[in-house]
C-alpha positions as YAML, in Angstrom:
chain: A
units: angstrom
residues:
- id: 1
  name: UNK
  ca: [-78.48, -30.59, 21.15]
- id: 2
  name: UNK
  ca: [-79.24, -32.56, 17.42]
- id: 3
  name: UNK
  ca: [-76.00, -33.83, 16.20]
- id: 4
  name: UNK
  ca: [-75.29, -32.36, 12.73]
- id: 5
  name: UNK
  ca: [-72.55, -34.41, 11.89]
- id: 6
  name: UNK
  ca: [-71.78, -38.10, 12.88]
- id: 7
  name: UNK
  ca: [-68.82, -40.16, 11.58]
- id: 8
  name: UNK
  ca: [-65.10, -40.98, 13.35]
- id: 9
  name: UNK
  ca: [-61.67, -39.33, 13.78]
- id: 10
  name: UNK
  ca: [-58.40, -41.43, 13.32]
- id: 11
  name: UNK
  ca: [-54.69, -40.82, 14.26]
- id: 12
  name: UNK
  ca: [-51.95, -43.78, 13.57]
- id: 13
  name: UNK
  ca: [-54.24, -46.76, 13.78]
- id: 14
  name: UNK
  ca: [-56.86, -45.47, 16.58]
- id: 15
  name: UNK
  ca: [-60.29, -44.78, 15.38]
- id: 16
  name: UNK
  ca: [-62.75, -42.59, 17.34]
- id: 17
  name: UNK
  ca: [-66.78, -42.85, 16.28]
- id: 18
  name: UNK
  ca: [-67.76, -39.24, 17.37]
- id: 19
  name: UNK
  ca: [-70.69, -36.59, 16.84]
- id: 20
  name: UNK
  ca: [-70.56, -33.22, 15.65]
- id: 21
  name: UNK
  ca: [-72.51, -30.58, 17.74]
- id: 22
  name: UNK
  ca: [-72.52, -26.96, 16.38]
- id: 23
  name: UNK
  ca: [-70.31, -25.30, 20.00]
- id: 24
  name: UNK
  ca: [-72.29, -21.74, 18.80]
- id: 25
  name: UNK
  ca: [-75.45, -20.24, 19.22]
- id: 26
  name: UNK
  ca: [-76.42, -16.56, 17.46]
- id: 27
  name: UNK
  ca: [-77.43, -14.14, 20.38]
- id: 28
  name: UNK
  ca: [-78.83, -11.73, 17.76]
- id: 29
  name: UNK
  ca: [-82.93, -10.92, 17.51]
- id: 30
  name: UNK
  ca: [-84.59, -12.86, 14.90]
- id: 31
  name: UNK
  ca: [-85.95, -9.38, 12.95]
- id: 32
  name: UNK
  ca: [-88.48, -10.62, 10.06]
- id: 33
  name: UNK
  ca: [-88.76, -8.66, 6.85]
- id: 34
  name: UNK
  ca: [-92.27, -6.88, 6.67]
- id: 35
  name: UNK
  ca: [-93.97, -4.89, 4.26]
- id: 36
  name: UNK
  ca: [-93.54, -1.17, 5.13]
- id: 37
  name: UNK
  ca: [-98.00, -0.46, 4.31]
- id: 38
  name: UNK
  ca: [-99.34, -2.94, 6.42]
- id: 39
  name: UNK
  ca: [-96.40, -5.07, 8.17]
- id: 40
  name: UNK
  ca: [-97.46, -7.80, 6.56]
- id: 41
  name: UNK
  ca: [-94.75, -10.76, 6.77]
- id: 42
  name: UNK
  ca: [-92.68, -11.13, 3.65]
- id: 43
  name: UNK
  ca: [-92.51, -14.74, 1.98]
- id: 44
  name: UNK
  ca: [-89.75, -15.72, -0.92]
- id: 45
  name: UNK
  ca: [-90.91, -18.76, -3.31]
- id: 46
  name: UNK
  ca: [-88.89, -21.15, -4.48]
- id: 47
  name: UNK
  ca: [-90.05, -20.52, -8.38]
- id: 48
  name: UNK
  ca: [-89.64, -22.52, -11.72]
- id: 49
  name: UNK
  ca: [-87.90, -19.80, -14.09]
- id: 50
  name: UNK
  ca: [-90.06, -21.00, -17.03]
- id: 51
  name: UNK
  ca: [-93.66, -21.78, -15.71]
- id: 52
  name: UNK
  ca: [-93.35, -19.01, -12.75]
- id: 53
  name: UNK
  ca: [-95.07, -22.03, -10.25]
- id: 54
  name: UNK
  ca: [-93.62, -22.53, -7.07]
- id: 55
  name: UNK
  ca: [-91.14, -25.52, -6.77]
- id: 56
  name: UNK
  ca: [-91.72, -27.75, -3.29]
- id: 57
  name: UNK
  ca: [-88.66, -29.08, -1.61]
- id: 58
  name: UNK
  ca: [-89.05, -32.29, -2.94]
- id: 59
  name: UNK
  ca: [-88.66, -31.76, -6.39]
- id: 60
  name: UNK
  ca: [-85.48, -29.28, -6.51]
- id: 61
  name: UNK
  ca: [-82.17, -30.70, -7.27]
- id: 62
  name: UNK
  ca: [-78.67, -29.31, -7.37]
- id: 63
  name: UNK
  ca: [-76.88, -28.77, -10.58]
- id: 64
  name: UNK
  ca: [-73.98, -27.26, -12.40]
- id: 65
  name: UNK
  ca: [-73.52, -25.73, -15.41]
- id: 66
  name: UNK
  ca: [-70.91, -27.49, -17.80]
- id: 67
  name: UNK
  ca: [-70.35, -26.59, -21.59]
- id: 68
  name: UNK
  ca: [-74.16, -24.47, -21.82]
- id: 69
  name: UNK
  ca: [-76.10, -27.32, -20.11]
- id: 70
  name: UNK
  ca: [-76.71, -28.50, -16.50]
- id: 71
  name: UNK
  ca: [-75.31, -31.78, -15.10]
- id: 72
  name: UNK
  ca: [-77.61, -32.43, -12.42]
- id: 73
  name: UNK
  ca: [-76.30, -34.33, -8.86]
- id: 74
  name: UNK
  ca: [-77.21, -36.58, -6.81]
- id: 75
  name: UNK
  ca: [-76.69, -37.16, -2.67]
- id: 76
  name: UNK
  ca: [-74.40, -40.19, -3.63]
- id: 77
  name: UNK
  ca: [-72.71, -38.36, -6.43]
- id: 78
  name: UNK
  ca: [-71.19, -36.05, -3.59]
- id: 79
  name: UNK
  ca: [-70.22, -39.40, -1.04]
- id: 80
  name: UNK
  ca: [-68.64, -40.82, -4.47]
- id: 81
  name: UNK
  ca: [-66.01, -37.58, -4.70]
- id: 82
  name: UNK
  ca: [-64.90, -38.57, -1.26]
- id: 83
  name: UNK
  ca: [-66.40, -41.24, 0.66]
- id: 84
  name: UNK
  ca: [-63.55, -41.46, 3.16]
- id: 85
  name: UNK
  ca: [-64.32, -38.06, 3.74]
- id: 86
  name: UNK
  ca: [-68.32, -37.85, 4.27]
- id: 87
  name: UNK
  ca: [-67.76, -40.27, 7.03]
- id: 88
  name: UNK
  ca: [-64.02, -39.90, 8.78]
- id: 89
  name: UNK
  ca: [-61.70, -37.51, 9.44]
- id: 90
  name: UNK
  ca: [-57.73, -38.17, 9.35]
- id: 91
  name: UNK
  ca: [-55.92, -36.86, 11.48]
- id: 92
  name: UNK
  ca: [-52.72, -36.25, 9.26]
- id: 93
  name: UNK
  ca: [-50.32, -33.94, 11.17]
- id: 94
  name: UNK
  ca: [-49.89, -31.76, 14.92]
- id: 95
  name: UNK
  ca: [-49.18, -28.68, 15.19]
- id: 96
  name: UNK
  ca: [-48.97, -25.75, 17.20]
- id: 97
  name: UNK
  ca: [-52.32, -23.91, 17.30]
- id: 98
  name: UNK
  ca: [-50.52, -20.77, 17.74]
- id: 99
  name: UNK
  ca: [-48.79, -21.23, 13.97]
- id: 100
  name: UNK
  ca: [-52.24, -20.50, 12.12]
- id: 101
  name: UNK
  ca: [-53.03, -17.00, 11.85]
- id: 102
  name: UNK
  ca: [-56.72, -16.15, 12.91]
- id: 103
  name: UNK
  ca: [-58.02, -14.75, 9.70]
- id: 104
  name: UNK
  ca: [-58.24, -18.77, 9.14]
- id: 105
  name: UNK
  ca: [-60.74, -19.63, 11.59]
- id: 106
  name: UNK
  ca: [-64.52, -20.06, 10.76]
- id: 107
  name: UNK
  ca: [-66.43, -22.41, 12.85]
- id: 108
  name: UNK
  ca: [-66.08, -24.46, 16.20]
- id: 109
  name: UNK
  ca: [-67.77, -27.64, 16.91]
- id: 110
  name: UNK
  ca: [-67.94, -29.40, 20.18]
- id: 111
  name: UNK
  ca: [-66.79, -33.72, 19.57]
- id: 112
  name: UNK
  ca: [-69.07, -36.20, 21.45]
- id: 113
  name: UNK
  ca: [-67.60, -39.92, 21.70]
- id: 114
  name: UNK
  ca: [-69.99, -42.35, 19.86]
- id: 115
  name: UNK
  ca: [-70.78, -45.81, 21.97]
- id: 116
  name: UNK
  ca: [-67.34, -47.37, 22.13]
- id: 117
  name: UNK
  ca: [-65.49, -44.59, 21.46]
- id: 118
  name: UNK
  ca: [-64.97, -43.58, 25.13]
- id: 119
  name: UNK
  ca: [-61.77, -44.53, 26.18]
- id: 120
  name: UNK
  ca: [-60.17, -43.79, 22.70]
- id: 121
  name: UNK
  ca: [-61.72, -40.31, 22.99]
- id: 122
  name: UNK
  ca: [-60.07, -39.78, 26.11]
- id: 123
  name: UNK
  ca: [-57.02, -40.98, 24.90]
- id: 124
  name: UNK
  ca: [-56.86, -38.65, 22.11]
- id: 125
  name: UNK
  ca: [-58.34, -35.51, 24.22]
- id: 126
  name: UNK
  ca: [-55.78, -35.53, 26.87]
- id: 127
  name: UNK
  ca: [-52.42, -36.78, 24.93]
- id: 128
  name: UNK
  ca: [-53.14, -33.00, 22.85]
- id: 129
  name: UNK
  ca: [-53.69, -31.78, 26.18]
- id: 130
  name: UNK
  ca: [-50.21, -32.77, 27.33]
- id: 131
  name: UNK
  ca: [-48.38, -31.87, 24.34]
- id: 132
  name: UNK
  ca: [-50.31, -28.86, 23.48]
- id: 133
  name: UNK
  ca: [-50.84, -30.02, 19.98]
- id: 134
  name: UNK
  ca: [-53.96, -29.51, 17.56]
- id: 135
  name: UNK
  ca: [-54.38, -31.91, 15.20]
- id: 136
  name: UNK
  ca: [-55.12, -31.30, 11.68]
- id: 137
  name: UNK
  ca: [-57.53, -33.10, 9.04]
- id: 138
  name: UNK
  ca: [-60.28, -32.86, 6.22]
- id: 139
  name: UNK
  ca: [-63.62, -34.06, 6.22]
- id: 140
  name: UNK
  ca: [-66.69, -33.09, 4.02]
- id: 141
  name: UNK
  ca: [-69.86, -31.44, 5.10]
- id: 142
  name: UNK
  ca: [-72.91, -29.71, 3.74]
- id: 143
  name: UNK
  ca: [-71.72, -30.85, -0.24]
- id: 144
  name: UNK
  ca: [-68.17, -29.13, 1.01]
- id: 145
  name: UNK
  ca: [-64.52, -30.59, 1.72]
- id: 146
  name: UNK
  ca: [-63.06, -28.62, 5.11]
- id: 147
  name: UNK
  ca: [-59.88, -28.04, 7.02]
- id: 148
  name: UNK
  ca: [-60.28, -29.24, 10.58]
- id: 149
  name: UNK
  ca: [-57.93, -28.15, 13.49]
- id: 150
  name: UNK
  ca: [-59.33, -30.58, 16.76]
- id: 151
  name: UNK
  ca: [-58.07, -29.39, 19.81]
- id: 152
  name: UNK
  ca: [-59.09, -30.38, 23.83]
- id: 153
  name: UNK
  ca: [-61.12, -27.65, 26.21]
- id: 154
  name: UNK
  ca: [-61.40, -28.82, 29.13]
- id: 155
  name: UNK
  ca: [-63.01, -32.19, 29.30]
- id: 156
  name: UNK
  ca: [-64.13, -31.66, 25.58]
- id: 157
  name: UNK
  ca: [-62.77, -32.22, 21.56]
- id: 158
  name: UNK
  ca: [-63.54, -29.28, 19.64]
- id: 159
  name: UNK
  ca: [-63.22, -28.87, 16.17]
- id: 160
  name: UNK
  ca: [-62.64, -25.62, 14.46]
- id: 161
  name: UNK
  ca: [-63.29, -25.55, 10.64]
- id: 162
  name: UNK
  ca: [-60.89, -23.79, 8.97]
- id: 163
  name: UNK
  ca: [-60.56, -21.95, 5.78]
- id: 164
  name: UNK
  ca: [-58.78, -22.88, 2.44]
- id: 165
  name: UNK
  ca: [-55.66, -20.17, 1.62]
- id: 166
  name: UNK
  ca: [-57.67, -19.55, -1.71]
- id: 167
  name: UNK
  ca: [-60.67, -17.86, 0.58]
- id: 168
  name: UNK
  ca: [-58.76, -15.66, 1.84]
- id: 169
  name: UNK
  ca: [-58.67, -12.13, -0.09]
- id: 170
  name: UNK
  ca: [-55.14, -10.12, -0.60]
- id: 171
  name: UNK
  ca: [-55.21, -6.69, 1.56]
- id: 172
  name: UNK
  ca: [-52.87, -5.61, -1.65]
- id: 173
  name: UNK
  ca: [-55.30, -3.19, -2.98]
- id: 174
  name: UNK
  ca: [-56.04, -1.60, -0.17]
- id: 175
  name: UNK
  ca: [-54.60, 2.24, 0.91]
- id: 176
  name: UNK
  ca: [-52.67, 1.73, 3.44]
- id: 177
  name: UNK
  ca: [-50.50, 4.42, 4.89]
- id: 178
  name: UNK
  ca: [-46.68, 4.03, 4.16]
- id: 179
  name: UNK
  ca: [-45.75, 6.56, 6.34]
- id: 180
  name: UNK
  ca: [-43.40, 5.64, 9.83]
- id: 181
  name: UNK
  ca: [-44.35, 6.59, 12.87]
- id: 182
  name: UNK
  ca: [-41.85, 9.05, 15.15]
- id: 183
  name: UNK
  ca: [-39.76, 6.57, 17.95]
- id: 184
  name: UNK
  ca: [-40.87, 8.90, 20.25]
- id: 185
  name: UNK
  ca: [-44.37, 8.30, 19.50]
- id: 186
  name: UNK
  ca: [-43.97, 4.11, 18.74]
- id: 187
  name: UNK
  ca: [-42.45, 4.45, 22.35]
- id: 188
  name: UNK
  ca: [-45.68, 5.76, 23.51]
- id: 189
  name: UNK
  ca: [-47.71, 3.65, 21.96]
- id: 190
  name: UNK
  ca: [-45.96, 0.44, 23.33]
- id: 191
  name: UNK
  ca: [-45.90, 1.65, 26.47]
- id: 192
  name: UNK
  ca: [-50.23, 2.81, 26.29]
- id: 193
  name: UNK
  ca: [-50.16, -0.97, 25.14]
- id: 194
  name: UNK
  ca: [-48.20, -2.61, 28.47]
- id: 195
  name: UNK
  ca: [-50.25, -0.77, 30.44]
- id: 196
  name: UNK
  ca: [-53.67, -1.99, 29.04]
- id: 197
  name: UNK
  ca: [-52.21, -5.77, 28.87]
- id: 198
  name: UNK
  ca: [-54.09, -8.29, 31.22]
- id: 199
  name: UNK
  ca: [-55.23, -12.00, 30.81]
- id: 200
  name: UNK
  ca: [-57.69, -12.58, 28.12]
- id: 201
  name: UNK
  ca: [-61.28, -13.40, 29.85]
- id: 202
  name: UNK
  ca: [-64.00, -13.63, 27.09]
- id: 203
  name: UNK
  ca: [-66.56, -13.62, 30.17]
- id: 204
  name: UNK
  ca: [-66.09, -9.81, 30.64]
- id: 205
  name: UNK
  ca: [-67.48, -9.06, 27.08]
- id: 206
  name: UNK
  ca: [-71.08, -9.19, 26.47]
- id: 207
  name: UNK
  ca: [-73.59, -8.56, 23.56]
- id: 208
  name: UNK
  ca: [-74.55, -5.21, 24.97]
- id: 209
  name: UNK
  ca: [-76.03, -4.13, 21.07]
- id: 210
  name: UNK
  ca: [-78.68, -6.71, 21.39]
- id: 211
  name: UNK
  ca: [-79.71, -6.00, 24.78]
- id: 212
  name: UNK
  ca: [-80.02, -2.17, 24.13]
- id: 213
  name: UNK
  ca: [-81.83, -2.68, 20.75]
- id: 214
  name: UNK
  ca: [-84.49, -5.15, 22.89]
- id: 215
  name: UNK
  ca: [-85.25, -2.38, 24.79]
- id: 216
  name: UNK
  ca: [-85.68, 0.13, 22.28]
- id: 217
  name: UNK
  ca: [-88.01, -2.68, 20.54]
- id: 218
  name: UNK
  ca: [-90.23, -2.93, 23.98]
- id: 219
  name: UNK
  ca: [-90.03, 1.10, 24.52]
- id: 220
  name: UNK
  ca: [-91.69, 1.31, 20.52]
- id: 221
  name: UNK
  ca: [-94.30, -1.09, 21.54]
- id: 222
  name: UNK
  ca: [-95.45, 1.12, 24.24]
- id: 223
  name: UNK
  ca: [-95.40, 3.96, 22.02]
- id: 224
  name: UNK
  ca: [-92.41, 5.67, 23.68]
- id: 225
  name: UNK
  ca: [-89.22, 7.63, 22.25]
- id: 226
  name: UNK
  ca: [-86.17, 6.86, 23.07]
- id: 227
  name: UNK
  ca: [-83.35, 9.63, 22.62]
- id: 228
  name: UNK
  ca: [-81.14, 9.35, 19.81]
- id: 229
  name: UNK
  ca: [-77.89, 11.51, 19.33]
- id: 230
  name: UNK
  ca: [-76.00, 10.46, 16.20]
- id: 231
  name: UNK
  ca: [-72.31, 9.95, 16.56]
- id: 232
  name: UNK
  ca: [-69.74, 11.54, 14.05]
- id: 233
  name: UNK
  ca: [-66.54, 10.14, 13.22]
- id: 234
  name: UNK
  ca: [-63.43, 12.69, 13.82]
- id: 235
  name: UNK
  ca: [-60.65, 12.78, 11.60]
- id: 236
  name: UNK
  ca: [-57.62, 13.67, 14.25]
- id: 237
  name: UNK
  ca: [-54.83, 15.19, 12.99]
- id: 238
  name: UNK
  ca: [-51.44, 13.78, 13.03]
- id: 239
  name: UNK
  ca: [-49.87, 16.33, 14.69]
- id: 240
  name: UNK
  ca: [-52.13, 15.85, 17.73]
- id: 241
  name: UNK
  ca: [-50.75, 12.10, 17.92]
- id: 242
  name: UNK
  ca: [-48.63, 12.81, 21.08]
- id: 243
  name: UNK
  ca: [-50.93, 14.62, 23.01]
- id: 244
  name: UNK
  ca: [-53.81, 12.07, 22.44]
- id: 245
  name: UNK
  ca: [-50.90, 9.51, 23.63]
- id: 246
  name: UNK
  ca: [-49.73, 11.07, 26.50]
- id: 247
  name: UNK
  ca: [-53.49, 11.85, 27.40]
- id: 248
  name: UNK
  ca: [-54.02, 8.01, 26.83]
- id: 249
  name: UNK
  ca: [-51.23, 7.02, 29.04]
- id: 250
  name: UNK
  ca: [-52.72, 9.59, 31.71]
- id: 251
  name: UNK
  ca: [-56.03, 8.45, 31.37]
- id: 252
  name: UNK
  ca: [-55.33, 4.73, 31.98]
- id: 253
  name: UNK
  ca: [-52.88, 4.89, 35.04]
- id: 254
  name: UNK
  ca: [-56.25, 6.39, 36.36]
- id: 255
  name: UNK
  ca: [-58.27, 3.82, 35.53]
- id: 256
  name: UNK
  ca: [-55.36, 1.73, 37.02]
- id: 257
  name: UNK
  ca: [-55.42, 2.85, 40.54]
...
């Protein structure tokens, strides 16, 4: 693995030099874009507005727009907004994990002690370990200031990056139904919802869509069909709530036994 961020973590006066490793991988098929007449691959340019030429790499810059004209930035411009930042992450407060609602969570990184960071890294990893703490801090990366929650797995740091409350969108204007549900029928539900309660184990789920879509992909390249039935949403009626529920409850003492 390439380290895509290197810098330290501190908490009181320990300091921890530590890489960043991205702790996810996308299991979905790299698709290209072709055109539909002769598949050929499609290519997008990085073009000059004014001359229509292509731009290389080396010559684009970033810039923003301030009173009608651009203010154009440099690498160190960014390290100068925050160069505590770029570099270190302060570890400010602990808190339960179990306070921040997921809606926050973005990214996961895995935390690799740098030379002499072992022992300190240890330290760190297995005191949040016995108190079942996450610590909380902000570092910059990619041009970008980020909430980090570092918490131990196993033998590991990881670092989730977090979102800012301001990401977040209101649900206000969405429909939502403002009708109550019968107690007869929020009785049923709770109990459909004790008996499908186990232990959370991420290992039974799979990415089943990819698999099935792989072999579509090598069934087309043999110049085979592969049966297709559509599937239609139904739009239940209330009234039928209890007898889907009870059917439910039925259904899974089955599965149960």
């Amino acid at each position: 693995m390439r380290a895509i961020w290197t810098g330290s973590i501190g908490f009181g006066l320990v300091n921890i030099p530590i890489k960043m490793y991205s702790a996810v991988e996308e299991s979905t098929l790299d698709l290209d874009m072709l055109d539909k007449k002769d598949h050929a691959n499609i290519r997008f340019k990085r073009v000059n507005e004014n001359t229509g030429k292509e731009v290389p790499w080396g010559n684009i810059v970033r810039g923003y727009l301030y009173k009608e004209r651009y203010v154009v930035l440099e690498d160190t411009d960014f390290e100068k907004a925050s160069p505590e930042k770029t570099k270190h992450i302060e570890i400010t407060q602990f808190i339960d994990e179990k306070e921040i609602d997921s809606t926050y969570f973005e990214v996961p990184y895995y935390l690799e002690p740098d030379k002499s960071g072992g022992r300190a890294y240890a330290l760190l990893r297995d005191a949040l370990k016995k108190s079942d703490k996450a610590g909380v801090g902000l570092f910059v990366m990619h041009k970008r200031e980020h909430v980090a929650i570092i918490k131990a797995l196993d033998d590991v740091l990881v670092l989730n990056r977090i979102r800012f409350p301001q990401e977040i969108r209101s649900h206000k204007d969405l429909k939502l139904p403002k009708d109550k549900p019968k107690p007869n029928e929020l009785k049923m539900a709770t109990s459909l919802i004790d008996q499908l309660t186990e232990p959370f184990d991420p290992k039974k789920y799979h990415d089943d869509y990819t698999g099935r879509l792989m072999k579509i992909i090598e069934a087309k390249a043999k110049g085979k069909k592969t049966p297709f039935k559509p599937m239609k949403v139904v739009h239940s009626k209330t009234a039928d709530l209890m007898d889907q529920l009870k059917a439910s409850l039925s259904g899974s003492k089955r599965r149960a036994s």
